[in-house]
Structures are given as structure tokens and as C-alpha cells.
N, C-alpha and C positions, 0 to 999 in steps of 0.2 A: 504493500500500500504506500511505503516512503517515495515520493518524487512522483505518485501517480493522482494527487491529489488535485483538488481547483478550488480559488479563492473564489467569493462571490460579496462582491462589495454592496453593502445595501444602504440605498438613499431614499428609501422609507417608500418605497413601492408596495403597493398591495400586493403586487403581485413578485415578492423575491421570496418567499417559500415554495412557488410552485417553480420558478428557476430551480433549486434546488433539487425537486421532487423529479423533474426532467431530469436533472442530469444523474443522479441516482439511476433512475430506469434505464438509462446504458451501462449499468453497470459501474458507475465513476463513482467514487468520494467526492463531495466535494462537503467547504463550511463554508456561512453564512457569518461575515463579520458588520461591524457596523464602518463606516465611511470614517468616521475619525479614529478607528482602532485598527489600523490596517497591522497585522503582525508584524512582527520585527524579524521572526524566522522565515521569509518568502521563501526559502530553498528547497520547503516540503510542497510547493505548490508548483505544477509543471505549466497549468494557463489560472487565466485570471477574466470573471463577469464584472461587469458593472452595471448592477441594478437601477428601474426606472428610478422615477420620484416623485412629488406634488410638487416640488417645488420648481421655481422657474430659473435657471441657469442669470437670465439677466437682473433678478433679483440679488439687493445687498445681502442678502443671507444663505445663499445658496451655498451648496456644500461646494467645499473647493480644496479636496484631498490631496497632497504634494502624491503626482503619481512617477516620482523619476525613476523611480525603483521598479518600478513594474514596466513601464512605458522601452520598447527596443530590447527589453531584457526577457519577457514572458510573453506569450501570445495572447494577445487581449481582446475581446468581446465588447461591445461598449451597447448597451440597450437605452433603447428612449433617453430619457434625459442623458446616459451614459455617453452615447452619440452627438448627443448636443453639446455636452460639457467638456469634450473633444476638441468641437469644430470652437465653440465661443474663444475658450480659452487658447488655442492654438493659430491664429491668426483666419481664423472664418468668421463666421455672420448669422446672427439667429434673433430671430422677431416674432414677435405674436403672430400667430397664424389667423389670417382672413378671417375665415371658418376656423371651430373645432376638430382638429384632426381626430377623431374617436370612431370605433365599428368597424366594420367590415371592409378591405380596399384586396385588388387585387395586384401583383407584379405584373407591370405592361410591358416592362423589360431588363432583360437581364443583361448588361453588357461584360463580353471578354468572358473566355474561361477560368474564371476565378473560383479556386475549390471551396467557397462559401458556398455557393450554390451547385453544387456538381448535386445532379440529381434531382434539383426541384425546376420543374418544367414554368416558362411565360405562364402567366395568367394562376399562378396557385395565390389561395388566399391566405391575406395576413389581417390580424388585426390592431389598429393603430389607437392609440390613448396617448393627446398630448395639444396643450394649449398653444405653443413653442413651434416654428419649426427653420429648420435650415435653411439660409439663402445664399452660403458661399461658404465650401469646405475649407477644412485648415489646412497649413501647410503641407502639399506633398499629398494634400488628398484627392482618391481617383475613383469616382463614379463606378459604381458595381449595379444595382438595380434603383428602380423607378415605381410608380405606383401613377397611376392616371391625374391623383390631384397632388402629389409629394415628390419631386423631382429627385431630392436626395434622400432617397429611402434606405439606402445602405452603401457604404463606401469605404474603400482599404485606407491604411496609408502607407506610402512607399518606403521601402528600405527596413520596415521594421512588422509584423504579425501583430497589425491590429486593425481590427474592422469592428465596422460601426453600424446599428441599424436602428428605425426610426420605428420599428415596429415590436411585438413582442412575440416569440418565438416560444414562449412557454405557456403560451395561453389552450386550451383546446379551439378555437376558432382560428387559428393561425395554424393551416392544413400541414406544410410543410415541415412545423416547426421542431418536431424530433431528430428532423433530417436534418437539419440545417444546423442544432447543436451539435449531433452528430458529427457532420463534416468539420466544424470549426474542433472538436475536441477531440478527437481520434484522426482524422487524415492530416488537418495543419497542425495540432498542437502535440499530434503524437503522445495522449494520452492511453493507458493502458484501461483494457477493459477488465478489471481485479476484482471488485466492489462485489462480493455474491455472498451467500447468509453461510457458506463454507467457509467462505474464508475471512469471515466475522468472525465465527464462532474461535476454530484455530486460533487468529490470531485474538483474539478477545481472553481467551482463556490461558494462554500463554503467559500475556501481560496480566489477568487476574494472580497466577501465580505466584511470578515473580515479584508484585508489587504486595500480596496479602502474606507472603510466605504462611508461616505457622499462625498468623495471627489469628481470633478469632473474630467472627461476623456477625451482625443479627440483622435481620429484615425483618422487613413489615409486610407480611401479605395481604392482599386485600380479595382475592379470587381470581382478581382481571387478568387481562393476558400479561400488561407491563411486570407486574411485581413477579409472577410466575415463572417470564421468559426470563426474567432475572435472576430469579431464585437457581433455576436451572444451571443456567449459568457459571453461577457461585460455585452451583454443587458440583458441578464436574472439574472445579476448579481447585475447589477446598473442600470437599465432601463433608465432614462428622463438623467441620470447625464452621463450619454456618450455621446460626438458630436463626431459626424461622418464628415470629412471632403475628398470629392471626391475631387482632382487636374487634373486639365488638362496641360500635359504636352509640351503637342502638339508633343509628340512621341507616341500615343496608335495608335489603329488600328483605319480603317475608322470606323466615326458615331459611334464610339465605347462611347464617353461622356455619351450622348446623351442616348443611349440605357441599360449604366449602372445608371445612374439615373434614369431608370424608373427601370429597376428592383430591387431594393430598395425597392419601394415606398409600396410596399405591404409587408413588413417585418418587417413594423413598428419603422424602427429605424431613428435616426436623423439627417437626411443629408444635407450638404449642399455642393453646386457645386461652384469650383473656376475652372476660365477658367484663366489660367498665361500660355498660350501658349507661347505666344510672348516673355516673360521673359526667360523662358527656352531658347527658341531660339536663346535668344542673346547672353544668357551666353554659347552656343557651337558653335556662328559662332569662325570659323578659328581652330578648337580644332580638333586632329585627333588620337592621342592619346586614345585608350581604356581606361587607366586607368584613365587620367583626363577627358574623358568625363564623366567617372561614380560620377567622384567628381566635377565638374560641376553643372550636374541632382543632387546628392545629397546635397550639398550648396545652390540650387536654392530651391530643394525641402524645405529642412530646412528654409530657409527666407518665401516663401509662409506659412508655418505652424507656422512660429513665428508671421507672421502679423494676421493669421486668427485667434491664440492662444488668442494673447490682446486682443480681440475683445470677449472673451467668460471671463467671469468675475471669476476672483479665480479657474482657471484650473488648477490645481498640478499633474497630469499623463499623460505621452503620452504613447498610446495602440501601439504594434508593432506586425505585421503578421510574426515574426520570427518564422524560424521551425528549425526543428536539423541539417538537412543534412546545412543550413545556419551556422549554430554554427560551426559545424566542419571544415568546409572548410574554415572560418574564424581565427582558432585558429592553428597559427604559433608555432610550436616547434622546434628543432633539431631532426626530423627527424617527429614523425611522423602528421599526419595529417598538411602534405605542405599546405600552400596556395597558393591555383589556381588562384584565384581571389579576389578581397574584393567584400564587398559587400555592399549592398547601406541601409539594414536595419538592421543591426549589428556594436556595437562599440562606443555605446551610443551619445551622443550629447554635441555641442559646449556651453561652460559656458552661453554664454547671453542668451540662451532659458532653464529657470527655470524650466525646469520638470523634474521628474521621470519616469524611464520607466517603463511600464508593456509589460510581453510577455506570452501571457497565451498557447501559441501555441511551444512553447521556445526547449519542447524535443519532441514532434512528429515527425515521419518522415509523407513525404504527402501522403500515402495512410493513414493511421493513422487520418489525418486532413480529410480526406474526410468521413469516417466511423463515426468520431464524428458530421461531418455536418449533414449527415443522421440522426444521433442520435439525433440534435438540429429541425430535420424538414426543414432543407435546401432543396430549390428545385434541381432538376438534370442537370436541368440547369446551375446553378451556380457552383454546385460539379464536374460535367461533363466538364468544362470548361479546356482548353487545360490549363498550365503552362503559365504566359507571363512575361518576363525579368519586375522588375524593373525599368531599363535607358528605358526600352519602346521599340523603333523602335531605338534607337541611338547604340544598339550597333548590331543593326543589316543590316548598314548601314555604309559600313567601309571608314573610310577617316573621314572629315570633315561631315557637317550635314547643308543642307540648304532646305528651303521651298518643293523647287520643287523637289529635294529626298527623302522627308517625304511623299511627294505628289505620288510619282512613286510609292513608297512601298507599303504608303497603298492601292493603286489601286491595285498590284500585291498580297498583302498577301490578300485581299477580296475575289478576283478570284481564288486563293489559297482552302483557308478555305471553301467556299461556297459549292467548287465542291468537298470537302470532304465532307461534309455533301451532297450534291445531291447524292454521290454515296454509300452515308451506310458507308463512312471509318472512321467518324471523330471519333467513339467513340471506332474505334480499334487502333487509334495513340493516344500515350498519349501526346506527345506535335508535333505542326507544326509551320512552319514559313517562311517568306520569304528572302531571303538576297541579299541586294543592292552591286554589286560588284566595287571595284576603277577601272572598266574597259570599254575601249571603246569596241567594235567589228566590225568589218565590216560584212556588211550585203546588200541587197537586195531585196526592195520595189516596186516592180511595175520596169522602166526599172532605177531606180537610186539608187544608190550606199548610204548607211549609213552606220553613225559613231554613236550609240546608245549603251545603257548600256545593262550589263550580268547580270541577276538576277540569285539565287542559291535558289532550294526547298529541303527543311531538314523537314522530319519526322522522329520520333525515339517513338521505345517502350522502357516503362522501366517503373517499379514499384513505386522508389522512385528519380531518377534522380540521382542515385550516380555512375550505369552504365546505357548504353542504347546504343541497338544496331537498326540500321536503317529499317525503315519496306519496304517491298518490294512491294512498287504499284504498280498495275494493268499496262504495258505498255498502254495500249487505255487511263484510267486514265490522265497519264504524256502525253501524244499526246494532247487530249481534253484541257489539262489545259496549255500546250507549246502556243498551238494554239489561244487559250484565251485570255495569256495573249500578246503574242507580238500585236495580230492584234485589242486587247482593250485600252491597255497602253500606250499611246503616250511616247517616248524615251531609249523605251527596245524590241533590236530585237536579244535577244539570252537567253534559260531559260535552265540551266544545274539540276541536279538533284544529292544530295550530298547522297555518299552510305560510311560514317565512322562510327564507334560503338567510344561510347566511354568505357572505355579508347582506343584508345590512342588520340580521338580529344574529344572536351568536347562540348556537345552539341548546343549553341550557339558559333558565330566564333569570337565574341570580347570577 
């Protein structure tokens, strides 16, 4: 993997996780850095992206990264603003565009044999997002394709492996655009194609070795695929010297304890069950607030792991089911990759609990995590397993959080999940779930009037959870399962059914 790497500079593009995610599916490594953290080791990196942005290159504030290090010395990619930040700063010319360059455009011409394009035929679709556009390349720059309304849609510069394009090449509506990563990162930058869940694990487990030797480990399981593919991991790394510790939060879903303890037990790994229900609970009565209830769960979670820690003799690592799209979303710049949320298993830990972390799952994204599970001999079951929020049921549950709404939920998310599975759907949704609403409703039982809760059913597809748009169930489905749940669930007589993509709502609603 050393030298076969690729940097991807990010200037706050929505769309520089799915760069990423492209370049992955050829098999490549690559990291997502932020625009003012460029590494100082460039040596592990063979080519180098540069991601779009919101921002406007002729704007005072626009990001303007000393690129000399990279620039003649690495093979360079330059997207959307990348290309323009290029051309501005390099003796060209960039202006607000007439029109919005955004949607659909197609290449009217491709000129000269240039191995950007070896393989993508005139007329393939791109699609273009960008207020900005080029009206006179920078120095040494030479025209490669065109677009009917975008004259300088993509363009080399002489003497040095870097090209520049005005469009985005990681989007699905941009036909070409795996071909076209392709040719710039395997034919000109002579990357290797290495990146496979074989040669994760080997080399993943290698390095667990050497870096855990004798020490001992503890993890936190939660059922899901992350903490599992993890745990795996560990095991085959450090076998008996990893404790595995399941918490019960008293937010999972119904009998969910219970039935993830037993599927463990045949995986050979070392578990043990704490049931701290009741503590969680106390620590979120009266808390309504999303973000302190997420630090709540995670302060409680922390004290359970620190008592059960003492109790394992000379433990020095805590194992963590962190994965990438976790990292990113966590990591605050000026501008780009905002934080949406924090998160409850990123951002290391408080002084009084003496561990080190390990995250052997740290740059994966979760299809990624699942293909190595496969790779470990994971059953399908557990691989198969929807997404489930960290705070559990609490941030699915909006207001405050007491017994008998944990109690409602999980009755509704059972009837939920079941009847996706009775009907062949659950393994075409990648995550579902149910959501407890702050709302009364009036309603109609038999000849007497109620005042009972609104529950909300969200399914969404999505590859890696960084977009997802809503899947469309069966109308008889939502009847069956409406029907279900008011006339099973004591205190919910109204089930609405949520139809957002994200962006623009983000798939859970805390």
C-alpha cells in the first residue's frame, strides 16, 4: 500500500467523500485531508485531487493552499473550483458565469489524444456545479475538452501531470466519470491497483500486532457490523488478550441484549454483558436537547467502560468501531467538511480512563467494513445488519426520554423491522427505523376520542450513509404495518411515513 496511495484535498465540496468513495472502487487508497492540512509526508502519496468548493476563487477568503510541493512533482487532478484555482492563480482569468453552470452538459469535444480521456467517446455526459467559470487558462495551459456552453471544461498543463476539469467526475450523473478517474490514476499517475478487503485484513493485522504486542484490549460491542468487523479483527490479531464488553443501554431495540449475546457466542470471542440500563436512564431523564443527550449516553457510556476496565487487570487499549465517513463528519474546519453532528465514538477520551485508542476500522467507509467482514468469515447476518445510531433509541425519540417511550419505540421499531423482513425488503433498505414524535394526535378508538403519540417510518438506500435517498415501499406494505402498529402498541394512534433524501435532511432526525 506505501507509494500506492492518493491525497484528496478538500475545499468543502459536498461532494469530496464521494471523490473518495470513486476512487476506492478501483481498488486505490486514497485520504481525505482538509486544504490547510496538507501532510508534510507527500512521499506516501503517488497522485494528488483537488476537491470542488462553495467558495469563489475571486473571493478574499478563498482557500489558497501553497501547492509547490505537489505542483510538477505529483500528478495532479484539479476538480471544479480545483481547476479554477489553477487557472486564477496561475496567470488565467475566471468570472462569474452569465448563467449558473449547474446539471446536466454534455463533451462537444474532445481535442488531441490526451490519456484523460482515452476511452470516453464526444458527447458522454458530465455534470457541472459552479457559479465561477474560466475565460483564459494559466500559464502553459492547453485545451483538452469543451462542453457546448463551457469552452474550458478540462485542460493539461505543459511540462508537468496536471489536469484540470470544470466538471465532477465522481458524481453518478457524470457517465464517464469512473473512466476518467481511472485513466488519470492508473494509466498517467501509474497508481497501483492494491486497495482489496485481502489485503486490508493482512496488512491490518500485521500492524495490529506489532503495534498491540502482548498488551491487552477491550471493546465495546454494540451488535453492528463496525464494532464486530472490529472485534474480528483484534481477534485474529490478539486472540484471549481482547475483552469484548456488550453494554446495555437501555436505548437498543426490543430483546435486542439478549439476542446479540448469543450471536457472539459462536465467534469465539470474549464477551461479556453489562446490563446499566437504569444508569443511562437516569442520566437522560429531563435532557431534550440532541446534542447533550448524545453526551449524556457518551459520559455514561464512558463511566460503565471505566468500571468494567478496572476490573480487567493491566488493560492499556481501548478498540473503537470508528469508520471514515465518522472521521469526516467529525472534523470541523472553515469550510470544508462542517460538522453535522458529533459523535459518540470519535474525539478520544477523558484523562481519568488511562487508555489508548485503537481504531483498526478508522479509514473505511461501510460498504468497505462489510466486504472485509466477509473477508474475516462474518456471518450475513451480522454484515446484513441495518446501521443502528450509537445514543441507540434516544435520538430517535425526540424531547426528553423516559421508560415508557423507550417502551412505545421499541414495540413500534419490532413491528417495523419484522414486517420488512416478512416481506423480502429488509435487505433492499440499507438502514430503517422508527421515530417517536413530541406529538399528541387526536384520534378515534372504538366510539372514544384519543390523545396518543405520532410515530414516523424512515427507510433510506445509500451505499455508504454520506447520501441517501428514501426507498419507496410497497403502499399495502405501509397499510399492513400502519395497521400493526396503532392496533399493537398501546399509546400511538397515528404512523406517518418520512419520504427526505439526504442531503438536505440527514438521515436520523436528532
Amino acid at each position: 500500500m506505501q507509494n500506492n496511495n492518493v491525497l484528496i484535498l478538500d475545499f468543502g465540496s459536498q461532494y469530496t467523500q464521494l471523490i473518495a468513495r470513486r476512487v476506492r472502487e478501483l481498488n486505490i487508497y486514497c485520504e481525505i485531508h482538509p486544504y490547510h492540512k496538507i501532510p508534510t509526508d507527500l512521499d506516501k502519496f503517488k497522485a494528488v485531487i483537488l476537491s470542488g468548493s462553495p467558495f469563489s476563487v475571486r473571493a478574499d477568503d478563498a482557500p489558497h493552499p501553497n501547492l509547490s510541493a505537489i505542483r510538477g512533482h505529483k500528478p495532479l487532478l484539479a476538480v471544479c473550483y480545483g481547476a479554477q484555482y489553477l487557472a486564477h492563480f496561475n496567470g488565467g482569468h475566471v468570472e462569474q458565469s452569465e448563467t449558473r453552470e449547474y446539471g446536466r452538459a454534455k463533451l462537444s469535444v474532445i481535442f488531441e489524444n490526451n490519456g484523460l480521456f482515452q476511452n470516453i467517446p464526444t458527447g458522454s455526459q458530465v455534470w457541472m456545479s459552479h457559479g465561477d467559470t474560466i475565460k483564459k487558462l494559466p500559464e502553459k495551459g492547453v485545451l483538452i475538452a469543451s462542453t457546448h456552453d463551457v469552452e474550458y471544461a478540462a485542460y493539461r498543463i505543459e511540462d508537468e501531470q496536471s489536469y484540470a476539469i470544470q466538471f465532477h467526475p465522481e458524481v453518478y450523473h457524470t457517465t464517464d466519470g469512473k473512466q476518467l478517474l481511472e485513466n488519470f490514476l492508473v494509466h498517467i499517475a501509474g497508481v497501483e491497483q492494491t486497495w482489496t478487503p485481502s489485503a486490508f485484513v493482512d496488512t491490518t493485522v500485521s500492524e495490529l500486532k506489532a503495534k498491540l504486542q502482548s498488551d491487552k484490549v477491550v471493546l465495546g460491542l454494540s451488535g453492528g457490523v463496525d464494532s464486530s468487523v472490529a472485534a474480528m479483527l483484534l481477534h485474529k490479531a490478539i486472540g484471549k488478550n481482547l475483552y469484548c464488553i456488550f453494554v446495555n443501554n437501555g436505548l437498543l431495540r426490543k430483546d435486542e441484549y439478549e439476542s446479540v449475546l448469543h450471536q457472539y457466542k459462536d465467534m469465539g470471542l470474549n464477551v461479556k454483558g453489562v446490563d446499566a440500563s437504569a444508569r443511562f436512564l437516569n442520566a437522560l431523564a429531563g435532557v431534550n436537547d440532541p446534542e447533550l443527550k448524545r453526551k449524556a449516553i457518551g459520559n455514561a457510556f464512558i463511566e460503565v467502560f471505566d468500571d468494567e476496565a478496572h476490573q480487567i487487570t493491566d488493560v492499556t487499549w481501548l478498540a473503537q468501531g470508528t469508520i471514515y465517513p465518522d472521521v469526516i463528519e467529525s472534523v470541523s474546519v472553515n469550510g470544508p467538511s462542517v460538522t453535522i453532528k458529533s459523535h459518540h465514538n470519535v474525539g478520544g477520551l477523558p484523562d481519568f480512563m488511562k487508555l489508548k485508542i485503537v481504531e483498526p476500522l478508522r479509514m473505511l467507509f461501510k460498504d468497505e467494513v462489510r466486504r472485509v467482514g466477509a473477508e474475516l468469515g462474518i456471518s450475513k447476518d451480522i454484515l446484513g445488519r441495518h446501521p443502528f445510531p450509537g445514543p441507540g433509541l434516544a435520538i430517535r425519540i425526540l424531547g426528553d426520554i423516559t421508560p415508557e417511550k423507550v417502551r412505545i419505540l421499541q414495540e413500534v421499531d419490532a413491528i417495523f423491522i419484522n414486517n420488512l423482513k416478512k416481506w423480502n425488503l429488509y435487505d433492499q433498505v440499507w438502514q430503517a427505523g422508527a421515530i417517536l414524535l413530541p406529538v399528541d394526535s387526536v384520534g378515534v378508538m372504538g366510539d372514544e376520542r384519543t390523545y396518543e403519540k405520532v410515530v414516523a417510518l424512515r427507510a433510506v438506500e445509500s451505499t455508504d450513509g454520506m447520501t441517501a435517498d428514501w426507498v419507496n415501499l410497497p403502499y399495502e406494505f405501509l397499510q399492513e404495518t400502519s395497521n400493526y402498529i396503532i392496533n399493537r402498541v398501546k399509546g400511538v394512534n397515528r404512523v406517518v411515513y418520512d419520504i427526505s433524501s439526504k442531503p438536505p435532511a440527514t438521515i436520523e432526525w436528532e
